[in-house]
FIMARGU-212858 format. One record per residue (C-alpha): residue in three letters; y, x, z. Coordinates in steps of 0.02 Angstrom, whole numbers, padded with zeros to 5 digits, always signed. Layout:
<atoms>
ALAYXZ ...
</atoms>
This chain:
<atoms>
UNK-01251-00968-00696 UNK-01333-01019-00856 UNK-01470-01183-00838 UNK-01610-01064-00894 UNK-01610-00859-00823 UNK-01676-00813-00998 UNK-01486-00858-01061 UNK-01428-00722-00929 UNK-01353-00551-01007 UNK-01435-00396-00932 UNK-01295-00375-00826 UNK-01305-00527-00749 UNK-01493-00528-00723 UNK-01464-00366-00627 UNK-01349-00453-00534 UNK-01437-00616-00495 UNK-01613-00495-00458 UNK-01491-00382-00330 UNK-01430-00497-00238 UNK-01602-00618-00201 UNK-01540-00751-00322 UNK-01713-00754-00429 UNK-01851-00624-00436 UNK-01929-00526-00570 UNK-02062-00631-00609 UNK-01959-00779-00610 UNK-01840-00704-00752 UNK-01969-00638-00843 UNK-02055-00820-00853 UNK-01913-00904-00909 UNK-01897-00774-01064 UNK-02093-00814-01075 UNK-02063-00986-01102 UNK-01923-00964-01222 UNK-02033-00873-01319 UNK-02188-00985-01309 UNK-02070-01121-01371 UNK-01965-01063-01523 UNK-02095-00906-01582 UNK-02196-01014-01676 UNK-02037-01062-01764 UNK-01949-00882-01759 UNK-02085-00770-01776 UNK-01981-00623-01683 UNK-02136-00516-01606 UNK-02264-00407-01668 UNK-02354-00409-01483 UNK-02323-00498-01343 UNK-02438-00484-01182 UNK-02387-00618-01045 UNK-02506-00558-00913 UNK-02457-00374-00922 UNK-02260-00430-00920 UNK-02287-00553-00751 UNK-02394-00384-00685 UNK-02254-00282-00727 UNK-02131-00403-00643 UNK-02232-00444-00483 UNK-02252-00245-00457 UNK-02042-00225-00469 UNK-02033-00386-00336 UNK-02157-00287-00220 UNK-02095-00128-00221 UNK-01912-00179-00247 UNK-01878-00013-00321 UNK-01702-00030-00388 UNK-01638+00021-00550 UNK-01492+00006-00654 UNK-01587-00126-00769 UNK-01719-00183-00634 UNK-01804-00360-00694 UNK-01719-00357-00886 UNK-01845-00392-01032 UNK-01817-00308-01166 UNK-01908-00304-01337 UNK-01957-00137-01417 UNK-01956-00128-01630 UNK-02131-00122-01698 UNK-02113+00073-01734 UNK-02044+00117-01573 UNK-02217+00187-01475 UNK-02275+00094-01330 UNK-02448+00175-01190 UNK-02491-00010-01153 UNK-02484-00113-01327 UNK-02489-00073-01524 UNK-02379+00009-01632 UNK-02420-00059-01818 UNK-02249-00013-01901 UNK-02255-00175-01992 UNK-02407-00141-02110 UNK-02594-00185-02091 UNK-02620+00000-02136 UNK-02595+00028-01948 UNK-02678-00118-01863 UNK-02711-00080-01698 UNK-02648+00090-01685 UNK-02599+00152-01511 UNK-02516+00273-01444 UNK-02571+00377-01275 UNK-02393+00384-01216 UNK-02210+00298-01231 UNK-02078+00323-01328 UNK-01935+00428-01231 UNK-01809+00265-01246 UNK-01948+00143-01195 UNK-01998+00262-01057 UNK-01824+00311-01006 UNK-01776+00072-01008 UNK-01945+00058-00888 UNK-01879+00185-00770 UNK-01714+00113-00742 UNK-01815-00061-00712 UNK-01833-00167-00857 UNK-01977-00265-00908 UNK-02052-00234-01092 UNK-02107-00396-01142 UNK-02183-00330-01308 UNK-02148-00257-01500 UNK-02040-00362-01596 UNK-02053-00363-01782 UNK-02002-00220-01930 UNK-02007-00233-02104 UNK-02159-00138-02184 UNK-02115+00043-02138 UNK-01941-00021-02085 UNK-01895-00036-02244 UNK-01886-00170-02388 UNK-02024-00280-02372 UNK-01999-00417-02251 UNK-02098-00471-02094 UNK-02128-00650-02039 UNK-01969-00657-01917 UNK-01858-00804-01968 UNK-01657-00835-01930 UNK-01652-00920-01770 UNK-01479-01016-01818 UNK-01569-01080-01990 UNK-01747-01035-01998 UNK-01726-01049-02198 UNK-01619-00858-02195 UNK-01686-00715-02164 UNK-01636-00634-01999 UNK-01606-00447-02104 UNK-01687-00306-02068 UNK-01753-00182-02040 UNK-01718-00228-01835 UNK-01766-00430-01878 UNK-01875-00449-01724 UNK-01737-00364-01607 UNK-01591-00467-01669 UNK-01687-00641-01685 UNK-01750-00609-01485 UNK-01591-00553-01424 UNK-01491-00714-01516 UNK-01634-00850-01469 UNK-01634-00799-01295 UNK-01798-00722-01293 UNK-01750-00583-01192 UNK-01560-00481-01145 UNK-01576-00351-01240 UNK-01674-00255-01377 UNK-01722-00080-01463 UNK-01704-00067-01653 UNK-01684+00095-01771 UNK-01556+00110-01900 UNK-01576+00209-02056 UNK-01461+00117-02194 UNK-01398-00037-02080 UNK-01566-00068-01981 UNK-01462-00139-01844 UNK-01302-00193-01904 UNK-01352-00302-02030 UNK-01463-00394-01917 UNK-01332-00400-01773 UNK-01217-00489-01917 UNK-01343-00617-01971 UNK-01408-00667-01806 UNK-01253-00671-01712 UNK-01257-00558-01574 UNK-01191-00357-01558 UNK-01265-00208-01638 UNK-01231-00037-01595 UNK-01290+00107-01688 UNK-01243+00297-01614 UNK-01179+00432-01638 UNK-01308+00523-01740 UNK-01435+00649-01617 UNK-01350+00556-01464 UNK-01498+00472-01408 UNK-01692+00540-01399 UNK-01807+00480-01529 UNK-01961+00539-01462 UNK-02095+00413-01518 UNK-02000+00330-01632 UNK-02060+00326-01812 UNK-01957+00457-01928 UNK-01904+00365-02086 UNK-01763+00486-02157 UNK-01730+00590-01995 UNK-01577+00653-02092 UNK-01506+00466-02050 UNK-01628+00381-01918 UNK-01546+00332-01748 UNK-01604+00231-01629 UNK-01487+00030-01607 UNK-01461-00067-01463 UNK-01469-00250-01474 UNK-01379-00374-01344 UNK-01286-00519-01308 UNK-01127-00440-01217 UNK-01024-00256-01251 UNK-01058-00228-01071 UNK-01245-00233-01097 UNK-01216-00130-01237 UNK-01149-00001-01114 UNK-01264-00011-00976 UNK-01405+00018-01102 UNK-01328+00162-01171 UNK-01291+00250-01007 UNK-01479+00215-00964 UNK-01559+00298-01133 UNK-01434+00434-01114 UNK-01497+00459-00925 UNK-01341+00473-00837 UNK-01276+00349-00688 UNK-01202+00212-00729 UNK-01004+00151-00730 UNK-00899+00019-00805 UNK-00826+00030-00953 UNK-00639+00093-00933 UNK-00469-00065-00995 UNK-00411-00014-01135 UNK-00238-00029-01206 UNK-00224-00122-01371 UNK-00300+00032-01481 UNK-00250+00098-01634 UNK-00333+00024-01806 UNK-00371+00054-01977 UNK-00389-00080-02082 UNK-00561-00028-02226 UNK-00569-00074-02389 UNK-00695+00047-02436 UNK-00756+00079-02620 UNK-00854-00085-02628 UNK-00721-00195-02552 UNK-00717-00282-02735 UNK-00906-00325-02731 UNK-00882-00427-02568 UNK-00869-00605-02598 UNK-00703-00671-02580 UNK-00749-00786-02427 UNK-00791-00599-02344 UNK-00642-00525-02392 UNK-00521-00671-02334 UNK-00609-00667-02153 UNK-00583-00490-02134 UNK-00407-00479-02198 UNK-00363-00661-02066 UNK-00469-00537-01935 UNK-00345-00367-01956 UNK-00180-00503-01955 UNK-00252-00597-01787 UNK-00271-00411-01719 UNK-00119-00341-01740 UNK-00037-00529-01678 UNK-00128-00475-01523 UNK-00028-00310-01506 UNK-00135-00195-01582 UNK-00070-00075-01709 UNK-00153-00112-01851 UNK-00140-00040-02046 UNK-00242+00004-02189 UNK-00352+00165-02187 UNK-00344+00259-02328 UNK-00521+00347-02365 UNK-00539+00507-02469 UNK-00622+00467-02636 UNK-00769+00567-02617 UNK-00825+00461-02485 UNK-00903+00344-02653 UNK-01028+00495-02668 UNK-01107+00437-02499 UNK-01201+00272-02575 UNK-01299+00410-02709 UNK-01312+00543-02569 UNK-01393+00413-02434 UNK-01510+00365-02582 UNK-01571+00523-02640 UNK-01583+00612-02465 UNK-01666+00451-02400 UNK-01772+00438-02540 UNK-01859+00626-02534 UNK-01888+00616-02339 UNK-01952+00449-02323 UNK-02091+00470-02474 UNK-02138+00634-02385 UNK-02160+00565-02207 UNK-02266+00439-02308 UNK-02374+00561-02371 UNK-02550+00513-02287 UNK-02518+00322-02320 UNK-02476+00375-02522 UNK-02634+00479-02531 UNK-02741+00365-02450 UNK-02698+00176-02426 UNK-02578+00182-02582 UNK-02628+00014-02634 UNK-02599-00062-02450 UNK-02406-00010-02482 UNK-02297-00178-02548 UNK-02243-00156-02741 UNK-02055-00164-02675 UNK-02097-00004-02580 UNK-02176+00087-02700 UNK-02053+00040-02823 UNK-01914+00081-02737 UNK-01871+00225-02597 UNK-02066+00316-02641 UNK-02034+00315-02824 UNK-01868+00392-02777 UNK-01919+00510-02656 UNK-02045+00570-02746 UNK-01916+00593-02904 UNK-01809+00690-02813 UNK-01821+00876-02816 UNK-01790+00991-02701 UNK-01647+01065-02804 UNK-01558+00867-02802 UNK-01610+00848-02605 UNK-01514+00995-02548 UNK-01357+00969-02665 UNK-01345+00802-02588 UNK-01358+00864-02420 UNK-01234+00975-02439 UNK-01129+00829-02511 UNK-01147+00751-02338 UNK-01087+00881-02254 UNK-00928+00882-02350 UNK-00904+00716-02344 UNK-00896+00705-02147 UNK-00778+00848-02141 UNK-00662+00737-02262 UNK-00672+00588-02166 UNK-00644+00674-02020 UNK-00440+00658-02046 UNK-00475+00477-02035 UNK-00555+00471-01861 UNK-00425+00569-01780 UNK-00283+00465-01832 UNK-00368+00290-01765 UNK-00462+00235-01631 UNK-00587+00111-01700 UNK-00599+00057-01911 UNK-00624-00128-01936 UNK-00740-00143-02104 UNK-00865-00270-02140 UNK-01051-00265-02042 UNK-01117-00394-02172 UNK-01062-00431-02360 UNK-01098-00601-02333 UNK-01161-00721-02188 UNK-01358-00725-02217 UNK-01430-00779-02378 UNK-01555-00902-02397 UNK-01712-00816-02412 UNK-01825-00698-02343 UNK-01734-00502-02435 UNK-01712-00403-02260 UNK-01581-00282-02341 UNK-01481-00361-02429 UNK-01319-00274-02493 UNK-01372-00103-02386 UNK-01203-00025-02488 UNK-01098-00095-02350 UNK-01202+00008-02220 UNK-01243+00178-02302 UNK-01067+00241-02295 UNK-01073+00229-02106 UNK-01227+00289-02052 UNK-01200+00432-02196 UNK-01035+00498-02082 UNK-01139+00494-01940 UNK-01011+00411-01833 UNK-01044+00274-01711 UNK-01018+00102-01752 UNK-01021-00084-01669 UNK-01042-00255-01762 UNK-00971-00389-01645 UNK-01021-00557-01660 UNK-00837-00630-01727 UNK-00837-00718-01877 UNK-00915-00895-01958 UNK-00966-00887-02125 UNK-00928-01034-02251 UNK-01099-01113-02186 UNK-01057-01093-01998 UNK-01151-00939-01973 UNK-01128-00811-01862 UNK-01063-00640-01965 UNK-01022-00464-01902 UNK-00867-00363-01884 UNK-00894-00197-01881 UNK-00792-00067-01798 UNK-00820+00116-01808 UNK-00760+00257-01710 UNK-00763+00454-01726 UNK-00913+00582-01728 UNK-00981+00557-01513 UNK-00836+00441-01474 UNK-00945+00315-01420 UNK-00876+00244-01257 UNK-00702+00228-01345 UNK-00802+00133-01456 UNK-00859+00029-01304 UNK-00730+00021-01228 UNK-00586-00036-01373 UNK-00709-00153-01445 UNK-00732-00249-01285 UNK-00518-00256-01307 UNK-00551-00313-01484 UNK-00700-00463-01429 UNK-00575-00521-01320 UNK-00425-00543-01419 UNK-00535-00626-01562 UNK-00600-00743-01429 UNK-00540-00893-01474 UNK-00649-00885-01617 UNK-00795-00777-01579 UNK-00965-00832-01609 UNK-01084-00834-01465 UNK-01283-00837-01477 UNK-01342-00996-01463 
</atoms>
């Protein structure tokens, strides 16, 4: 067992809670006093209440209800709604705003158990403009966005596990950066009841953790189903990606990820290079336009009346172009969409998992959330599920992403193969610290 309980995975809190090893309150105090020491530093939540969290935990330790995540904190994104604490979605326009009830996914994660120990932080809107959250590995990065506040909590040991959104690469990029595994869905596979719309042609909700098996659990949980382990896999079939932008990676990038497909298939998996249809380059113009119109729309109210309370990078950017776009241009590139999945669908069938990049780059110095989001529109454009696992080291020692991506609602293959992928990349896998 770990020194401190707040360096438990969920699983393993469940387990130590279960079987009389530590109580509720006692794991939800040590992730208090993680927090209370590196926040000032990290800056990861929006809203943290430590009374209503030791209430929360002492009520679980009297009633000993059980629960498939009974005693694990977990942080909720900043536009994810909560009945007991704000929702701001990362812009004083929204100070103080509260919702009357939860959000399905946060209401669905307290049922099973766990412990919300507050909102972590979103970009403005969950989109460009950055919050105050800070890399945990090298507070001088930024910790990407638009899930910063998940990723950073989840990698400094904070809490087990997190909710973030994903739009563009909400939680993928952040998983890379901070070190620990992202997991967007299938698209429509889990509810998003309560959970600000951005694009809703795109929006999913992301799970952030510290082990694949968490990753699982969590899943199962949201979906509302019982719970089971994930199933061995045999050494899976995979396709190496060099998508469209495989030239704009940096070289450093590119090396890692070719060293990462040769280590695979030294393992014994069958690896080769994936061939994608050439349309798929349409995607990166499709995401943007189709992003673009639904976002400014949703946005309506703030554009007509707190306009000037919107950051210049905002207005500048996905407004300006969503409120360019006609109608004519917003169905034409949904229709692109559509044909794009049913090209790449080929693709899917012949592989189990893709292996393509869930970062260009380890995190830049700086505070840009999105950097790069070409690397992630292509992905979350399919609608396919996808997992960035915590595997590389960047030329600065930090932590960077591989991500691997499976078919439309393939998801516990996904799961499952990855946790067959962690393992044979082992050896040099980077773990939260």
């Amino acid at each position: 067992m770990p020194d401190s309980l707040g360096q438990l995975t969920a699983s393993e809190t469940v387990e130590i809670i279960a079987t009389g090893q530590a109580s509720c309150q006692e794991v939800a105090r040590a992730c208090l006093k993680q927090i209370e020491t590196r926040e000032p530093e990290v800056g990861a939540w929006a809203h943290c209440d430590p009374e209503l969290v030791i209430a929360r935990a002492a009520e679980l330790d009297r009633v000993g209800k059980k629960g498939p995540l009974r005693g694990v904190p977990f942080g909720a994104k900043d536009i994810i709604d909560t009945f007991d604490g704000p929702t701001e979605y990362g812009t004083p326009i929204h100070q103080g705003r509260q919702a009357a009830r939860d959000a399905a996914c946060v209401a669905l994660t307290r049922r099973a158990g766990g412990i919300l120990m507050g909102k972590t932080v979103t970009t403005e809107f969950a989109n460009v403009s950055p919050g105050r959250t800070r890399n945990p590995h090298d507070l001088t990065r930024t910790p990407g966005g638009s899930s910063s506040g998940s990723a950073a909590a989840v990698a400094d040991h904070m809490v087990p596990l997190a909710l973030g959104t994903q739009t563009t690469g909400s939680t993928t990029r952040p998983a890379s950066f901070c070190g620990v595994f992202g997991y967007r869905p299938t698209y429509g596979d889990l509810r998003m009841s309560g959970v600000m719309e951005v694009a809703g042609s795109f929006d999913t909700l992301g799970i952030l953790a510290r082990s694949i098996a968490d990753v699982a659990l969590y899943r199962q949980v949201l979906l509302g189903v019982p719970p089971h382990r994930l199933a061995k896999e045999p050494p899976p079939r995979i396709g190496f990606c060099r998508p469209y932008f495989w030239d704009r990676l940096p070289i450093d990038t590119r090396s890692l990820l070719i060293e990462t497909a040769d280590r695979l298939a030294s393992g014994g998996a069958e690896v080769e290079e994936a061939v994608l249809p050439p349309e798929l380059e349409e995607l990166e113009s499709a995401h943007r336009w189709v992003a673009g119109f639904e976002m400014a729309r949703n946005l309506t109210w703030e554009v007509e009346n707190r306009f000037e309370m919107i950051s210049e990078p905002l207005r500048s950017g996905r407004i300006k172009d969503g409120l360019a776009t006609t109608y004519e241009r917003y169905i034409e590139m949904r229709r692109l969409l559509v044909s794009c999945r049913q090209a790449a669908a080929p693709v899917f069938e012949r592989y189990d998992l893709l292996l393509a990049p869930a970062a260009a780059r380890e995190a830049p110095v700086g505070w840009d959330p999105v950097p790069d989001p070409w690397v992630h529109m292509l992905w979350s454009a399919l609608h396919v599920p996808s997992l960035s696992i915590p595997a590389l080291k960047g030329p600065k020692g930090l932590p960077m992403g591989v991500q691997l991506i499976a078919g439309w609602n393939r998801d516990s293959q996904l799961l499952s193969q990855s946790a067959w992928v962690y393992q044979a990349l082992a050896t040099t896998a980077w773990e939260a610290v």
